[in-house]
C-alpha positions as CSV (number, residue, x, y, z in Angstrom):
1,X,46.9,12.5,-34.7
2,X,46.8,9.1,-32.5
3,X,48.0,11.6,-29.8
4,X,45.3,14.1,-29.7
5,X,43.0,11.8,-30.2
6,X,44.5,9.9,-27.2
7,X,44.3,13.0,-25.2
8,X,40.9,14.3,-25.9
9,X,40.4,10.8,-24.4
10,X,42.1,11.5,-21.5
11,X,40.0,14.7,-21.2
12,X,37.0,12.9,-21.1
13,X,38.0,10.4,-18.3
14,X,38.4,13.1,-15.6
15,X,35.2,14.0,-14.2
16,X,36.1,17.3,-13.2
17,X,37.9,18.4,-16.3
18,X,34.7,17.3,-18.3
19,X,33.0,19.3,-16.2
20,X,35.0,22.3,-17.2
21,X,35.1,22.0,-20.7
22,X,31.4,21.5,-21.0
23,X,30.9,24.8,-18.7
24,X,33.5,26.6,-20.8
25,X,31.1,25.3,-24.1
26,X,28.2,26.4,-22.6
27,X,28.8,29.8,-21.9
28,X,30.4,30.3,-25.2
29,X,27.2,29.1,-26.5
30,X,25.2,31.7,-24.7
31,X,27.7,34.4,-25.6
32,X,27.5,33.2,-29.3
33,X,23.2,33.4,-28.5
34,X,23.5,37.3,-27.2
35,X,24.9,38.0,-30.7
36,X,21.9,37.1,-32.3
37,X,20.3,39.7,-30.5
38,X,19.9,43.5,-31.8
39,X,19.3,46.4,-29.3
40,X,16.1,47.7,-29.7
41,X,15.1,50.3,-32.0
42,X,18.1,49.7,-34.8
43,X,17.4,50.3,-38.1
44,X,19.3,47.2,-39.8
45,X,19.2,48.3,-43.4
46,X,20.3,52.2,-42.9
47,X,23.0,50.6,-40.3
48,X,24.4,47.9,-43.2
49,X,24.6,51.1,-45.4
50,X,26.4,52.9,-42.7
51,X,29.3,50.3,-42.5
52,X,29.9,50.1,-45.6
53,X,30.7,53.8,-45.2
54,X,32.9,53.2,-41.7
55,X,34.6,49.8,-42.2
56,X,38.3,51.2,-41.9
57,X,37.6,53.6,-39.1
58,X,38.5,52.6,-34.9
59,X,34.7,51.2,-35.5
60,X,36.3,48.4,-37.2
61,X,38.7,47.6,-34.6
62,X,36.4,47.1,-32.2
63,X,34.2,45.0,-34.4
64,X,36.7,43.0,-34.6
65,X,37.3,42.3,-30.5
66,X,33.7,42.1,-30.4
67,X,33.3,39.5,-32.6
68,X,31.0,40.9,-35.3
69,X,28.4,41.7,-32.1
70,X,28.9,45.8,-33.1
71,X,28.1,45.6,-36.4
72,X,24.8,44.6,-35.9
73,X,24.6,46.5,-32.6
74,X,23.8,43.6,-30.9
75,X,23.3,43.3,-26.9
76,X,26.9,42.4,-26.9
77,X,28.3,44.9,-29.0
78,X,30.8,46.1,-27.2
79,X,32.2,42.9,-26.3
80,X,35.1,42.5,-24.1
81,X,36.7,45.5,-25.4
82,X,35.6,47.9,-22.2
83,X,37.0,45.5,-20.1
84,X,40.4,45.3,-21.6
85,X,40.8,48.5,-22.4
86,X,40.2,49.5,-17.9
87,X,42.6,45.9,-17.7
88,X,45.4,48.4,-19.6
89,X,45.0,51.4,-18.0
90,X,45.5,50.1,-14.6
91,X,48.3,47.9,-15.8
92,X,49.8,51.4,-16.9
93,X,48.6,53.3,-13.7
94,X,50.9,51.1,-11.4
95,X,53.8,52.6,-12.7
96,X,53.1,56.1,-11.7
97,X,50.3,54.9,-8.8
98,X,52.6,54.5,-5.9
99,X,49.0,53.3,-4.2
100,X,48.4,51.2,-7.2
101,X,51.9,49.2,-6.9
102,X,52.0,48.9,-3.7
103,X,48.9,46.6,-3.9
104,X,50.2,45.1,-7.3
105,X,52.9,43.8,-4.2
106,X,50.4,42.7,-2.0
107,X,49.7,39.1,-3.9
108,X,46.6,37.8,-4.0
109,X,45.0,40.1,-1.8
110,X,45.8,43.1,-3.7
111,X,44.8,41.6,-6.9
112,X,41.4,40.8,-6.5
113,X,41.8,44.6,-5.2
114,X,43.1,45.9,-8.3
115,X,40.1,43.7,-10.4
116,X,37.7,45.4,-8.7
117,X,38.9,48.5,-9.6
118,X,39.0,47.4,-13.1
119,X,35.2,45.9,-13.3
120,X,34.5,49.5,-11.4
121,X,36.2,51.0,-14.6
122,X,34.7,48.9,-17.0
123,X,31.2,50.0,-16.1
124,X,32.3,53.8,-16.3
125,X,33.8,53.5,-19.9
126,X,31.1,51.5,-21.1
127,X,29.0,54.2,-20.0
128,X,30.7,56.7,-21.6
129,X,31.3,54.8,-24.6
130,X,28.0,53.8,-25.0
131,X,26.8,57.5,-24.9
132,X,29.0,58.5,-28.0
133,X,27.6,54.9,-29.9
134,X,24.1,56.0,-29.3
135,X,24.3,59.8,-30.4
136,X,26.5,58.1,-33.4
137,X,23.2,55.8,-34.2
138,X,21.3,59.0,-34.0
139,X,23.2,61.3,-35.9
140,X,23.3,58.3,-39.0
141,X,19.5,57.4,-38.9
142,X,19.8,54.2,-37.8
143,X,18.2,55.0,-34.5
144,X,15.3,57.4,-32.9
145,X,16.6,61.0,-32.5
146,X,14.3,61.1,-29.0
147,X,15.7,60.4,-25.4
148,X,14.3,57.4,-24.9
149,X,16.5,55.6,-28.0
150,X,19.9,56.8,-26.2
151,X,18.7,56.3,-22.8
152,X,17.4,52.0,-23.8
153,X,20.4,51.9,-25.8
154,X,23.1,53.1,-22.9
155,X,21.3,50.5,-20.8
156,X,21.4,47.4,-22.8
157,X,24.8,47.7,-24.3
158,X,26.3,48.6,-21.0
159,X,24.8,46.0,-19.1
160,X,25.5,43.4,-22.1
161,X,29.0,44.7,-21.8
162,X,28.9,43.9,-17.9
163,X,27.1,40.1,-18.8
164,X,30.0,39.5,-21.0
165,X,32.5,40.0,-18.5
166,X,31.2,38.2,-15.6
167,X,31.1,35.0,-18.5
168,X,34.8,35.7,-19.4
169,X,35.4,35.8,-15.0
170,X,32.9,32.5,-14.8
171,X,35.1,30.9,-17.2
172,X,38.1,31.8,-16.0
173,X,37.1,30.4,-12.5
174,X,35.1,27.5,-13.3
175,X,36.2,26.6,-17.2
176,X,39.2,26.1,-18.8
177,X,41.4,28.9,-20.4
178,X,40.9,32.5,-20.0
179,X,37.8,33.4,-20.3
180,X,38.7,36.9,-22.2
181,X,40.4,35.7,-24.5
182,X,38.3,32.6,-25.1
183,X,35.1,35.0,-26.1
184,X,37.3,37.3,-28.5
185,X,38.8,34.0,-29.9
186,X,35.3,32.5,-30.3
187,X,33.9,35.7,-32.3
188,X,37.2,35.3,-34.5
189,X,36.8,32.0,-35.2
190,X,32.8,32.4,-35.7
191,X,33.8,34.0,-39.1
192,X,35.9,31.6,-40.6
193,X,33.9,29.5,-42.1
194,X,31.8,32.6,-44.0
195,X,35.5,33.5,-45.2
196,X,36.3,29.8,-46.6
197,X,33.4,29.6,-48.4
198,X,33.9,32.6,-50.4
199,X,37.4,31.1,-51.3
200,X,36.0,27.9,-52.2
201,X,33.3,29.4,-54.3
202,X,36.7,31.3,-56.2
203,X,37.9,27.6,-56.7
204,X,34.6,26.7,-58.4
205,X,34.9,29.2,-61.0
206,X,37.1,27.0,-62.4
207,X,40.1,29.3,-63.1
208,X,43.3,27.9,-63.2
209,X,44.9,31.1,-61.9
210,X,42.1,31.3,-58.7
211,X,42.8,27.9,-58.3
212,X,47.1,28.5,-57.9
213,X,46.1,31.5,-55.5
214,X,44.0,29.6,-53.0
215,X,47.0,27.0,-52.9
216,X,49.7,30.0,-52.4
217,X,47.5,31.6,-50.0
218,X,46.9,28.1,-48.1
219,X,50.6,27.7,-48.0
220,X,51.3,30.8,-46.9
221,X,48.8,30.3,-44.0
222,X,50.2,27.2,-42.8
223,X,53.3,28.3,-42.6
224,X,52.7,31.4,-41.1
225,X,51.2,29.2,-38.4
226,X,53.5,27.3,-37.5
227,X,56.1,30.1,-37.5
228,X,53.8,32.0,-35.3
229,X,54.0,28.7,-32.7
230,X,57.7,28.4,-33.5
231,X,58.1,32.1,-32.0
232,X,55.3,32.1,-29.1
233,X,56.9,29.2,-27.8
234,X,60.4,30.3,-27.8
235,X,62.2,31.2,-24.5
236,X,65.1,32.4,-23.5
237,X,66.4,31.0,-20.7
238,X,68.6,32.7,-18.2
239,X,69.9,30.7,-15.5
240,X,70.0,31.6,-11.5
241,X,71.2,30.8,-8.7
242,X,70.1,30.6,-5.3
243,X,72.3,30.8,-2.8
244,X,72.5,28.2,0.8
245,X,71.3,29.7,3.8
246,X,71.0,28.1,7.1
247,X,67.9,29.0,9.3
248,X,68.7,26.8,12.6
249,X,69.4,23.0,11.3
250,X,67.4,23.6,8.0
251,X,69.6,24.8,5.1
252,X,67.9,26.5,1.9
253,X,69.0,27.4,-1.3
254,X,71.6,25.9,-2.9
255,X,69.3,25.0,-6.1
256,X,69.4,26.0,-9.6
257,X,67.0,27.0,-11.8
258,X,66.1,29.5,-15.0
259,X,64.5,33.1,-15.6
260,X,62.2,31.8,-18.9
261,X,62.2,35.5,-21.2
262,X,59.3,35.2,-23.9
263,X,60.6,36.8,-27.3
264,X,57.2,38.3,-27.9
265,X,56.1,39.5,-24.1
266,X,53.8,42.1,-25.5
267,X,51.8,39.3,-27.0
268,X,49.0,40.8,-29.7
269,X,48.6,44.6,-27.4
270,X,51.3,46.3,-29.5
271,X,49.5,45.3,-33.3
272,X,46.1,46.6,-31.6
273,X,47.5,49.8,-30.1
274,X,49.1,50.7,-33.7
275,X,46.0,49.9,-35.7
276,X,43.5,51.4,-32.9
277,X,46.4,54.6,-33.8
278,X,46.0,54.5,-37.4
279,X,42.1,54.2,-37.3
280,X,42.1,57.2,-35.6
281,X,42.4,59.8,-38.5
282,X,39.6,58.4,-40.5
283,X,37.3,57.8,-37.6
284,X,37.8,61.9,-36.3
285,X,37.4,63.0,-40.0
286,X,33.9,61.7,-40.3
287,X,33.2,64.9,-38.2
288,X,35.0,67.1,-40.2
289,X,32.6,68.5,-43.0
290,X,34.2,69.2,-46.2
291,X,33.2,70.2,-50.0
292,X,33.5,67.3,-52.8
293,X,33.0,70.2,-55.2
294,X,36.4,72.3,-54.3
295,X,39.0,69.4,-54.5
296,X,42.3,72.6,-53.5
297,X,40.6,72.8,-50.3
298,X,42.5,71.9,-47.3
299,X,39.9,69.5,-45.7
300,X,39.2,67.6,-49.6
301,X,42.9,67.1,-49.8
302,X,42.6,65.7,-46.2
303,X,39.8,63.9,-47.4
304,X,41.3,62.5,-50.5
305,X,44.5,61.5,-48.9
306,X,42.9,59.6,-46.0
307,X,40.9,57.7,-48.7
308,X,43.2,55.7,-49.5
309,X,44.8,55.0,-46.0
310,X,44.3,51.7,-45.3
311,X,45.7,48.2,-45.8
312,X,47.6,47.7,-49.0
313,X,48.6,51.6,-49.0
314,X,52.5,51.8,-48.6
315,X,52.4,54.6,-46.4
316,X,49.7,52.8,-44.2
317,X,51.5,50.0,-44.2
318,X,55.0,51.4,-42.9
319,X,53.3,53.7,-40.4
320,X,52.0,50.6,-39.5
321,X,55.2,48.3,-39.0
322,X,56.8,51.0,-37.1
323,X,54.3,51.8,-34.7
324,X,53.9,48.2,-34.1
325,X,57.7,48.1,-33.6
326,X,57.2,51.3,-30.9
327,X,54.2,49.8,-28.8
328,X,56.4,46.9,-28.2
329,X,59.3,48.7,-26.7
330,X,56.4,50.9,-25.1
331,X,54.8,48.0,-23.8
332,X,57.3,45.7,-22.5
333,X,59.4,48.7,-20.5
334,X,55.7,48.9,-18.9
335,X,55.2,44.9,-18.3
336,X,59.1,43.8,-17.2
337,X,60.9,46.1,-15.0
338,X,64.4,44.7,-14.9
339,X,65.2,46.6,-12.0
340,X,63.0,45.3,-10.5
341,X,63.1,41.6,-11.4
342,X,67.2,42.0,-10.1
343,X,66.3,43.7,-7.0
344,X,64.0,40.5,-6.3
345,X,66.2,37.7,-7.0
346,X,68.4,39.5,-4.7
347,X,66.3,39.5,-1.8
348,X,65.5,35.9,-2.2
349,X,69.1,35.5,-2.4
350,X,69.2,34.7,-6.3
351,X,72.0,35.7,-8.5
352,X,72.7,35.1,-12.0
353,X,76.6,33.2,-12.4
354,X,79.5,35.4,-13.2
355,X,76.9,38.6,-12.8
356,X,76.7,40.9,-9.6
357,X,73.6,41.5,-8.1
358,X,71.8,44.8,-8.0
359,X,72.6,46.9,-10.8
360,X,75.1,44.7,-13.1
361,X,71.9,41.8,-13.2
362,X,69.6,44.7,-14.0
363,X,71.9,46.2,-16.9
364,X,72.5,42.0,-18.2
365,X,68.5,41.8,-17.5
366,X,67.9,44.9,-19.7
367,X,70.6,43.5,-22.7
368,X,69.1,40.4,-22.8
369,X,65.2,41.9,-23.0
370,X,66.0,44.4,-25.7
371,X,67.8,41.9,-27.8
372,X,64.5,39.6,-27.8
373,X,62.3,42.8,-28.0
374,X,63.9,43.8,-30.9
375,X,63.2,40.3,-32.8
376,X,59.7,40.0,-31.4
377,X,59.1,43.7,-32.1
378,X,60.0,42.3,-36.4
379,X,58.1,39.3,-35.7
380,X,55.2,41.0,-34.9
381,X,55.6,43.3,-37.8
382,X,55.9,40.6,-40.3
383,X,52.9,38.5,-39.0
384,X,50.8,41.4,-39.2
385,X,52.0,42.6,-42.9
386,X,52.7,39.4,-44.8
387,X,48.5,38.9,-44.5
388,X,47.5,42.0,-45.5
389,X,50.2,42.3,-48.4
390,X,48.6,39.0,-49.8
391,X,44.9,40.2,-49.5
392,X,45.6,44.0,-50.2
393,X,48.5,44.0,-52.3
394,X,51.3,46.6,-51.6
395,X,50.5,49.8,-54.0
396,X,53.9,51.2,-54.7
397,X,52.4,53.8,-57.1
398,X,51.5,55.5,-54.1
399,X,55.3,56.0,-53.9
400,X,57.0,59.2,-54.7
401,X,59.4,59.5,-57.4
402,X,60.4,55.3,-58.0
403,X,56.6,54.4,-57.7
404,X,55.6,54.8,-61.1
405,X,58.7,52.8,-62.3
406,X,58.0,49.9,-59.0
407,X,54.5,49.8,-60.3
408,X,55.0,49.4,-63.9
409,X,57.7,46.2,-62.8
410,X,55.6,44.6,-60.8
411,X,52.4,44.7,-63.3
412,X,54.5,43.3,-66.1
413,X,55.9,40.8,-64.6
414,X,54.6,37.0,-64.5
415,X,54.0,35.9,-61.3
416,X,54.6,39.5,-59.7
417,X,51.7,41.2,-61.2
418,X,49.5,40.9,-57.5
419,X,51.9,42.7,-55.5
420,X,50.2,46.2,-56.3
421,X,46.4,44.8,-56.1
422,X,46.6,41.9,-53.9
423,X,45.0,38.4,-54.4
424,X,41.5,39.5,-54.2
425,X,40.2,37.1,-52.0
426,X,38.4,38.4,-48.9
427,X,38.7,35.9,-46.4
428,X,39.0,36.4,-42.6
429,X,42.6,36.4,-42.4
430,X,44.6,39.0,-41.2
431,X,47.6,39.1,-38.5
432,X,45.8,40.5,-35.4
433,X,43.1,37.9,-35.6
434,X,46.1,34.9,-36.3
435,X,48.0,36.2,-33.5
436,X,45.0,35.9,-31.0
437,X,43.6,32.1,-32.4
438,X,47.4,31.0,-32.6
439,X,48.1,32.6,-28.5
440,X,44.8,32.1,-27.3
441,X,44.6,28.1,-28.9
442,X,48.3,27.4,-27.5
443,X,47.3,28.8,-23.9
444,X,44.2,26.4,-23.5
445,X,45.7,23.6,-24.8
446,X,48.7,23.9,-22.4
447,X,46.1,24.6,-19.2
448,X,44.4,21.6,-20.4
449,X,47.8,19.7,-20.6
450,X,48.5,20.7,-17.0
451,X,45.5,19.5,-15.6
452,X,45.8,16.1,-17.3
453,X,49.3,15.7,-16.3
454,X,48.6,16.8,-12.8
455,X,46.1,13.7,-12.4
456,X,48.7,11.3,-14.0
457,X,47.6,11.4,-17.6
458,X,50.0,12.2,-20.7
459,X,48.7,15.7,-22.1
460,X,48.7,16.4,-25.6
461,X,52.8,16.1,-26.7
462,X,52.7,13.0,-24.1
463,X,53.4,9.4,-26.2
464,X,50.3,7.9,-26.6
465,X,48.4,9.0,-23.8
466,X,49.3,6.4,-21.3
467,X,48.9,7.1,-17.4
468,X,52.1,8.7,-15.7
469,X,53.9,6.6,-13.1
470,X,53.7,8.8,-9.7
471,X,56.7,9.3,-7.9
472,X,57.0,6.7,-4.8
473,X,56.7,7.6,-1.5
C-alpha cells in the first residue's frame, strides 16, 4: 500500500502527467454527464417494460459496451460499440485488402490512413444502426410512429456516437490510457456500486446462509482476479538473434533479445464475438410471430426452447465455452501472422538459435502460438463461465437422459444444492465485464508506470517510490 500511495505521489509531482490525468477525469466526467441525457421523445415507462422483455437478446450486449447509455436511450446510447465494431472489420479487411495491407506496412502514415477509414465507417454503421433502433422504438411504443421521431432520433444518437469517439481519440492523445477502452471501462465500473449494495442488503437480512454466500462469492472474486492478472501478464518469451553486419566502419547487430508471445492475444474480442453469436437467436425471434395457444407448433417449440437459452442453461453454456474457444483460434490466425513475423526477422537479419529462417521459424512460430492459444482459448472459457455458474447456477435437468439423476444429486446434497439454481445474487459480475476492468486497469497503470519511470520516478512495483538514478554521461 506504502507503494501506491508512494506512486500516486509521484503522479502528482509531474506537471504534465497531472495534466493528463485530470484531462482523462474530465472527459470521463462529461461522458458519464451525456448518459444522463435521454433522446427526445422516449417514452421511459413503456421502454423499462420493454427491457424487461429483451434483456438476453444482442440488445443486452450492447448495453453492456455502452455502459447502461442504451437502456435508457440516452444521447450516448450507442456508445463506443460503432466504433469498434468498423476498428474489426478493417482489422479483418487487411487480410484479404491487398490495398488495405499494404498501408497497414506503411507505418505511421498509413495508420492514421486506415483510422480514417474507420471513423469514415463508424459514421455509416451508426447510421444504419441507428435506423433499425428507431423503427425498433416505434414498432414497441416507446417512441412517435411519425417521421420526425426516426429522423431526431438517427441524428442525436449518431452524432452522440461520433462525440463519444472523438473523447475516446482526445484521450488517447492528450490523457492517459486508451481512451476506448477507458469509456467502456468507466460504464462498467459505473454499475458496481448499485450491484454491492444489493449484496449488502442480502447480508442484512441476517441469514446465516446469505451471509456464507457473499463470503464464497467474495472469494471467488478475488481470486479470480488475481488469476486473471496472473494470465494477462504472462509471456512467453522466445529469444532472437540478430546477426553482425558491417556497413563501412559501423558494425550492427550482434545483440540479443526476445519475441514476448501473450497467452491470451485475443484479449476480451473472442468472449464478445461468442455471446454477440448466441444473442442472436433470441434477438431475430422477436420478429418471428408465433401462437402461445398451439404449443406442437414449430415456431412455439422454437419459442419455448429459446426461453430458456441463456446463462445457467447447460446447453447455453457449452455453446458458449466452445465458441469462445473458436473466436480465439479465429482471432489470433487474424492478429499474428507467423509467416509473416519470420519473414521480418529475417529481413532485419534476426533468427531464432538452433532454428532456420524462413519457413522452419514460421512452423516453430506457429507451435509455439497454438500451444499458448490453446491455454488462453481455456482461460478465457473458464473466466467467463466460473461467474455465471455462481450467479446462474448450472441446470443439469436440462440434460438428456443423466439430467434428472445430476439434478436430483446436486439438490440433495449439503453444500451442492446451488449448482442447479445459482446463488441468487444479482450483482454486476460477470466474465466479459472482469476481463475488460482487469485489461483495461492493468494497461493504464502500466502507461502511467512508463511515464513516471521515464522522468526518473519509481512507478507503481518500484520500492518506495524514490527517484531513479540516470545513467551518466
Amino acid at each position: 500500500m506504502e507503494k501506491f500511495l508512494n506512486a500516486i505521489r509521484n503522479m502528482m509531482n509531474v506537471p504534465d502527467l497531472r495534466k493528463r490525468i485530470v484531462f482523462t477525469l474530465a472527459m470521463l466526467a462529461v461522458y458519464r454527464l451525456g448518459a444522463h441525457i435521454t433522446a427526445p421523445g422516449i417514452n421511459k415507462e413503456r421502454l423499462e417494460m420493454l427491457w424487461g422483455e429483451v434483456g438476453m437478446t444482442l440488445l443486452g450486449v450492447l448495453d453492456l459496451f455502452s455502459g447502461g447509455n442504451f437502456r435508457t436511450i440516452s444521447i450516448f446510447a450507442l456508445g463506443v460499440t460503432p466504433y469498434i465494431t468498423s476498428s474489426i472489420i478493417l482489422q479483418l479487411m487487411t487480410v484479404v485488402s491487398p490495398q488495405l495491407k499494404k498501408l497497414q506496412e506503411e507505418g505511421e502514415m498509413g495508420r492514421q490512413k486506415i483510422n480514417q477509414y474507420t471513423r469514415y465507417l463508424t459514421v455509416g454503421l451508426c447510421a444504419l444502426q441507428t435506423t433499425f433502433v428507431a423503427r425498433w422504438l416505434q414498432i414497441n411504443g416507446v417512441g412517435d410512429p411519425g417521421w420526425g421521431f426516426m429522423l431526431s432520433t438517427i441524428l442525436t444518437l449518431t452524432t452522440g456516437t461520433i462525440f463519444v469517439m472523438w473523447l475516446g481519440e482526445q484521450i488517447t492523445e492528450r490523457g492517459v490510457g486508451n481512451g476506448i477502452s477507458l469509456l467502456i471501462f468507466v460504464g462498467i465500473v459505473i454499475g458496481l456500486p448499485r450491484g454491492v449494495a444489493q449484496v449488502l442488503e442480502r447480508v442484512r437480512s441476517g441469514d446465516t446462509l446469505a451471509t456464507l454466500g457473499v463470503i464464497v462469492m467474495v472469494a471467488v472474486l478475488v481470486a479470480l482476479i488475481a488469476f486473471i492478472v496472473f494470465i494477462e501478464s504472462a509471456r512467453r518469451k522466445v529469444p532472437i538473434s540478430y546477426a553482425r553486419r558491417q556497413i563501412g566502419r559501423q558494425v550492427l547487430g550482434g545483440q540479443q533479445t526476445y519475441l514476448p508471445i501473450k497467452i491470451n492475444m485475443g484479449g476480451v474480442i473472442p468472449v464478445i464475438f461468442a455471446a454477440s453469436v448466441l444473442a442472436m437467436p433470441q434477438t431475430v425471434l422477436q420478429f418471428v410471430p408465433y401462437d402461445p395457444n398451439n404449443p406442437t407448433s414449430w415456431a412455439s417449440r422454437i419459442h419455448s426452447f429459446f426461453q430458456q437459452f441463456h446463462g445457467g442453461d447447460p446447453y447455453y453454456e457449452l455453446l458458449y465455452m466452445a465458441l469462445i474457444i473458436f473466436f480465439t483460434f479465429f482471432y489470433i490466425t487474424i492478429i499474428f501472422n507467423v509467416e509473416e513475423v519470420a519473414d521480418n526477422l529475417r529481413k532485419h537479419g534476426g533468427f531464432i538459435p538452433g532454428i532456420r529462417p524462413g519457413k522452419s521459424t514460421a512452423e516453430y512460430l506457429n507451435t509455439i502460438v497454438t500451444r499458448l492459444t490453446t491455454v488462453g482459448a481455456i482461460y478465457l472459457a473458464f473466466v467467463a463461465f466460473v461467474p455465471q455458474l455462481m450467479l446462474n447456477g448450472f441446470k443439469v435437468g436440462r440434460l438428456p437422459v443423466i439430467g434428472q439423476t445430476l439434478d436430483a444429486f446436486f439438490s440433495t446434497t449439503p453444500g451442492l444444492s446451488w449448482i442447479p439454481t445459482g446463488m441468487g445474487y444479482q450483482f454486476y459480475f460477470g466474465g466479459t465485464s472482469l476481463l475488460i476492468l482487469v485489461g483495461v486497469a492493468m494497461d493504464t497503470a502500466a502507461q502511467v508506470e512508463a511515464q513516471l519511470i521515464m522522468r526518473n520516478y519509481e512507478g507503481f512495483m518500484g520500492p518506495g517510490g524514490r527517484p531513479m538514478r540516470g545513467r551518466r554521461p
